[in-house]
C-alpha positions as CSV (number, residue, x, y, z in Angstrom):
1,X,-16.7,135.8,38.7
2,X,-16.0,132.4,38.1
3,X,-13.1,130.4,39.7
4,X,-11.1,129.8,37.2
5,X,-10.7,133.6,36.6
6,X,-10.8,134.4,40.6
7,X,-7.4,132.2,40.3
8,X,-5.9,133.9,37.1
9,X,-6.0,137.0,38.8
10,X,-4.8,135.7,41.9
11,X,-1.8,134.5,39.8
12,X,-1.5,138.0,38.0
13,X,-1.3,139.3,41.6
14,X,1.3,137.1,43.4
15,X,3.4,137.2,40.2
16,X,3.6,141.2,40.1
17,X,4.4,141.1,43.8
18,X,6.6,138.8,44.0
19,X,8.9,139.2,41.0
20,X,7.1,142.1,39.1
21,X,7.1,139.8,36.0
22,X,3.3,138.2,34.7
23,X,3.1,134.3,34.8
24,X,4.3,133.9,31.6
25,X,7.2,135.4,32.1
26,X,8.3,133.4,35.0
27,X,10.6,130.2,34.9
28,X,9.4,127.2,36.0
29,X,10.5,127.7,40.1
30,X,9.3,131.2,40.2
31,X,6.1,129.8,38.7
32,X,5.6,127.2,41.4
33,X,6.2,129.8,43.8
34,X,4.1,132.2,42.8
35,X,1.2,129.1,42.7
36,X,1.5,128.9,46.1
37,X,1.0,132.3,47.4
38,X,-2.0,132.7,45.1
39,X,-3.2,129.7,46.4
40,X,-3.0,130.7,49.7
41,X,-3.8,133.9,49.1
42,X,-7.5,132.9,47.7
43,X,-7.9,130.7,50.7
44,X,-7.4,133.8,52.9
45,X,-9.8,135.6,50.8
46,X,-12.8,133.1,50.7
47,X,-12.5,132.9,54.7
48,X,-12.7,136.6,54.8
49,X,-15.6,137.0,52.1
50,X,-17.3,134.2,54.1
51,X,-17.4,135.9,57.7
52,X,-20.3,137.7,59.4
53,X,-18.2,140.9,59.0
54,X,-18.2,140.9,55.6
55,X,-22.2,140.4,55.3
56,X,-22.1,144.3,56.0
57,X,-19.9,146.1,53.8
58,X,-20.7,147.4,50.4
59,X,-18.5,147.9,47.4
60,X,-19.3,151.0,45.0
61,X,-19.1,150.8,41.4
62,X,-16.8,154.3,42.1
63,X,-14.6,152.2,44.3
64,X,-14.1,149.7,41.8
65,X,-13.9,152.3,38.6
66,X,-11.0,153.9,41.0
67,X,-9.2,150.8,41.4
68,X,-10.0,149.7,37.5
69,X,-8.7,152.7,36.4
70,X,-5.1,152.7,38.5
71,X,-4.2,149.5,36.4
72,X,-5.3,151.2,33.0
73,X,-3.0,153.9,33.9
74,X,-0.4,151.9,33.9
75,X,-0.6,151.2,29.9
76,X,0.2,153.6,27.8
77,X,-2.2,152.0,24.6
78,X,-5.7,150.5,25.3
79,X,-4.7,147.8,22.9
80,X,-1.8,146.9,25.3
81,X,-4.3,146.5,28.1
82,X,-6.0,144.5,26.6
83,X,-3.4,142.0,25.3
84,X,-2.3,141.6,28.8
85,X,-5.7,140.7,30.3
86,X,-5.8,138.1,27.5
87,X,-2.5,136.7,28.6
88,X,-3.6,136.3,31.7
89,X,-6.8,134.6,30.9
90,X,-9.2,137.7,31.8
91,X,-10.9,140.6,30.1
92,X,-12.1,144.0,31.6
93,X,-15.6,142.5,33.3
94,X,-13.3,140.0,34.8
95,X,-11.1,142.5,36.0
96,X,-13.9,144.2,37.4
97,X,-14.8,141.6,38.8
98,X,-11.8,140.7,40.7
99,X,-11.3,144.6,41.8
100,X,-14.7,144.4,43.5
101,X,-14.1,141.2,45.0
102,X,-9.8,142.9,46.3
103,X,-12.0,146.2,47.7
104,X,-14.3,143.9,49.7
105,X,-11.6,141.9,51.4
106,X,-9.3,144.8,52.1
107,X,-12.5,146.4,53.2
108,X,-13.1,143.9,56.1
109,X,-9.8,144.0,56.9
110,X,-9.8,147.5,57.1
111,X,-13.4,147.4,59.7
112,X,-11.7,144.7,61.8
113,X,-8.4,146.9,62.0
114,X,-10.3,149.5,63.4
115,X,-11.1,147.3,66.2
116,X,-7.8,147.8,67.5
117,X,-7.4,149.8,71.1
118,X,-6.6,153.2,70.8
119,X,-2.9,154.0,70.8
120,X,-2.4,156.2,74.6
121,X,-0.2,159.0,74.7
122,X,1.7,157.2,77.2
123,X,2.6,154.3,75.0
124,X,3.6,157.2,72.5
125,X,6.2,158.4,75.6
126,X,7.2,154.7,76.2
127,X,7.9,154.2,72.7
128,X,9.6,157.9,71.9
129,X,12.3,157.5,75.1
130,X,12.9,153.2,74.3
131,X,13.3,154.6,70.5
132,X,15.4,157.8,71.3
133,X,17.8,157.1,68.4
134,X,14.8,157.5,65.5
135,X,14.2,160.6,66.6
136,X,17.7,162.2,66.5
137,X,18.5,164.0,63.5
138,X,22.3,164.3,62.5
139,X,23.7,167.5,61.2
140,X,23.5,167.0,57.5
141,X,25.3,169.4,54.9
142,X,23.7,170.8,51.7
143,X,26.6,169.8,48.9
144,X,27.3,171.5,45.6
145,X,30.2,169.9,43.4
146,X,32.6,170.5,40.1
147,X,33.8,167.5,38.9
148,X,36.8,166.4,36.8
149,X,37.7,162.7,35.8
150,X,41.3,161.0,35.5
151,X,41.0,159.1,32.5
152,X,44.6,158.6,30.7
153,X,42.7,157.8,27.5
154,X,41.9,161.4,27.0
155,X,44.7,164.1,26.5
156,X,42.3,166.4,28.3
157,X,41.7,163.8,31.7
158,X,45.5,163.0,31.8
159,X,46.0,163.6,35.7
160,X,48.2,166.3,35.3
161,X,45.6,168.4,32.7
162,X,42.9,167.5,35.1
163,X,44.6,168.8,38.0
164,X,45.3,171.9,35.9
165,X,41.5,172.4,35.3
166,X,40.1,172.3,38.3
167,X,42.9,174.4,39.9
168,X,41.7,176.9,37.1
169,X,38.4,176.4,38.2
170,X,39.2,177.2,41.9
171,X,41.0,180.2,41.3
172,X,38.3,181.4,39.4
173,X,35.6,180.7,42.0
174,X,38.3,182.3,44.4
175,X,37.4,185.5,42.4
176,X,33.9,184.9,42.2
177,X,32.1,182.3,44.0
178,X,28.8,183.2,43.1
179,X,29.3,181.8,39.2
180,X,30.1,178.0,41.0
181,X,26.4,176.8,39.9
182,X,27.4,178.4,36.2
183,X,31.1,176.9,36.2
184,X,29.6,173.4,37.4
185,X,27.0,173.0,34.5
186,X,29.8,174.2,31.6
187,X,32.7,172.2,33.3
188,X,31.7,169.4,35.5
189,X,32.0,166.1,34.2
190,X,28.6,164.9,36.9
191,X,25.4,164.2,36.1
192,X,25.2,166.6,38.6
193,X,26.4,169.6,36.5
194,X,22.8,169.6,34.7
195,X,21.6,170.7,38.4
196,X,24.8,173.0,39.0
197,X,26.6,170.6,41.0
198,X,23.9,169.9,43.5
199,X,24.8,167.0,45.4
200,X,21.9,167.1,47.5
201,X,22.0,167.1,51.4
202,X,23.8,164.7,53.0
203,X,24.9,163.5,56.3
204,X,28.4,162.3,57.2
205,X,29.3,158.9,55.5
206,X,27.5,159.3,52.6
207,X,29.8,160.4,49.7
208,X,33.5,159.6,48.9
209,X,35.5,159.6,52.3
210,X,37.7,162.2,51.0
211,X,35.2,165.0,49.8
212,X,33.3,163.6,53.1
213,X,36.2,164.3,55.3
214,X,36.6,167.5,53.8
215,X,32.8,169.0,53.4
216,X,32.6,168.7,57.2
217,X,35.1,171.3,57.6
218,X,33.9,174.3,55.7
219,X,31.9,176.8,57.0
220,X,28.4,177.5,55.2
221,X,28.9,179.1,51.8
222,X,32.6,177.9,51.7
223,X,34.5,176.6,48.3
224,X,36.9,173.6,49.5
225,X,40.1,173.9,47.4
226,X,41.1,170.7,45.1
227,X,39.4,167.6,46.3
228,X,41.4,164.3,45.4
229,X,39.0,161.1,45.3
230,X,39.4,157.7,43.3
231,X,37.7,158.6,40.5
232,X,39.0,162.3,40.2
233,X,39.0,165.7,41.3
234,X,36.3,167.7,43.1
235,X,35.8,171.1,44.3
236,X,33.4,171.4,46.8
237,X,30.7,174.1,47.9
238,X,29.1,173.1,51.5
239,X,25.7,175.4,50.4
240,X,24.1,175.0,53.8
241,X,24.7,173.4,57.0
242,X,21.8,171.5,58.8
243,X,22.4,171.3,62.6
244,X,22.2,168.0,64.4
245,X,18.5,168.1,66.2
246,X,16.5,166.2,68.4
247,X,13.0,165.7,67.7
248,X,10.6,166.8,70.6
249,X,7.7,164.4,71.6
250,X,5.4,166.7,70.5
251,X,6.4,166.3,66.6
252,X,7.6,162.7,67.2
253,X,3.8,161.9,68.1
254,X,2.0,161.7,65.2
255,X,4.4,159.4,63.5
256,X,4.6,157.1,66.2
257,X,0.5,157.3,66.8
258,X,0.5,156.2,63.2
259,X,3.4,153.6,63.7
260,X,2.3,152.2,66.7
261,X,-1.7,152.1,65.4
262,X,-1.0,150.5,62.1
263,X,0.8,147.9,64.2
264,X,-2.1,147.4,66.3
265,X,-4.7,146.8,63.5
266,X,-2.3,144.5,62.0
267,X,-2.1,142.4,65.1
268,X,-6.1,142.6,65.3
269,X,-6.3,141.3,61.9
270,X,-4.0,138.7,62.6
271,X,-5.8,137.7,65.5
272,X,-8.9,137.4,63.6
273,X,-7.8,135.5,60.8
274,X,-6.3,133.3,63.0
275,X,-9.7,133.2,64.7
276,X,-11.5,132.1,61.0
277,X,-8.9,129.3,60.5
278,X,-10.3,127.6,63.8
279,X,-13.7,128.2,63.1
280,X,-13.4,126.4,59.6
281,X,-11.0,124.1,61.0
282,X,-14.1,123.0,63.8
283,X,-16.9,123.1,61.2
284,X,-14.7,120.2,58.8
């Protein structure tokens, strides 16, 4: 692959990262921007491609096809494809070209990564009791709602008909409870009535203060009587109440094992790179 292709796609890259727009669509700041992290970017990559490590590793054509094929996916029409790659200066060999050339770095990355030390389990208890708050789980509160806007502009959302609805509504579920999903998706004026009125589940804080301040009292299966927020009136069903919990060490490990060894390959690479720059520094 030549280099002026090597830097179109380097372009293509650091534009989709950084502002998920190609270069063409970028103003003239974003632009310059996004020259510089490709630029830098390709500078990181020849160092890599140019070390002893990556001497050893071999990129397969079903490595590449993999990676080709994730972009194609993303088009809906071949001829779409296509178009782009020409925008961007490339076509599919070039592509294929700069896929094989993205596996091989992030290949060497990935075989000096797994240089670093192996995480012990007692920096896994260091890290769980320092950390003690990520592992506690707050009691959280499956939420069903019915919904009913105030809007003046509409005889039937006058504040005094809307109240009059959803007090219908309640005494209705007072009767039978069980039809709330039903009565949610014929009356409810949520998004959420498509779903029954499933407001998902939720810990304290995370919906309107009022319907918060009032889901936190009912019992599991309870129907809240009339709800008053800012933008209406609610009745509420608290579905299922999630207990506060605190994860044991045991179930905390494997997350922190992989939190804790990702950020020890990442220092490793670091370290390495770091390590290149010097040695190309001494050889100019």
């Amino acid at each position: 692959m030549s280099q002026p292709q090597t830097e179109a796609y380097n372009l293509l890259r650091a534009a989709l990262t950084l502002f998920q727009k190609s270069p063409a669509q970028l103003a003239a700041e974003e632009l310059q921007q996004v020259r510089v992290q490709a630029s830098n970017e390709l500078k990181l990559e020849n160092r890599v491609l140019n070390s002893p490590e990556a001497a050893t590793v071999v990129i397969t054509e079903q490595e590449v096809q993999a990676a080709f094929l994730e972009i194609r996916g993303r088009y809906e029409a071949e001829s779409d494809f296509l178009a782009d790659l020409e925008q961007n200066q490339l076509d599919e060999s070039h592509l294929r070209a700069a896929l094989h050339r993205q596996c091989k770095v992030n290949t060497v990355l990935d075989v000096v990564g797994s240089r670093a030390p192996t995480i012990s389990e007692v920096e896994i208890g260091i890290y769980y009791h320092v950390h003690a708050e990520q592992f506690k789980k707050p009691e959280m509160r499956e939420a069903w709602h019915i919904f009913i806007s105030i809007n003046p502009d509409y005889p039937e959302n006058t504040r005094e008909m809307a109240l009059q609805r959803i007090q219908e509504l309640g005494v209705r579920l007072q009767k039978k409870p069980y039809k709330f999903a039903d009565l949610a998706m014929q009356h409810s004026e949520c998004p959420t009535s498509l779903q029954g009125g499933i407001l998902g589940k939720v810990p304290r804080g995370k919906l309107y203060p009022e319907i918060d301040a009032v889901l936190f009292t009912l019992k599991e299966g309870e129907i809240s009587g009339v709800v008053e927020s800012e933008i209406g009136f609610h009745l509420v069903l608290c579905k299922h109440i999630h207990k506060p919990e605190t994860l044991s060490l045991a179930k905390a490990t494997p997350k922190i094992r992989q939190l804790m060894g990702d950020r020890a390959k990442r220092t490793c690479q670091r370290a390495w790179l770091a390590g290149l720059g010097k040695d190309t520094d001494e050889r100019h």
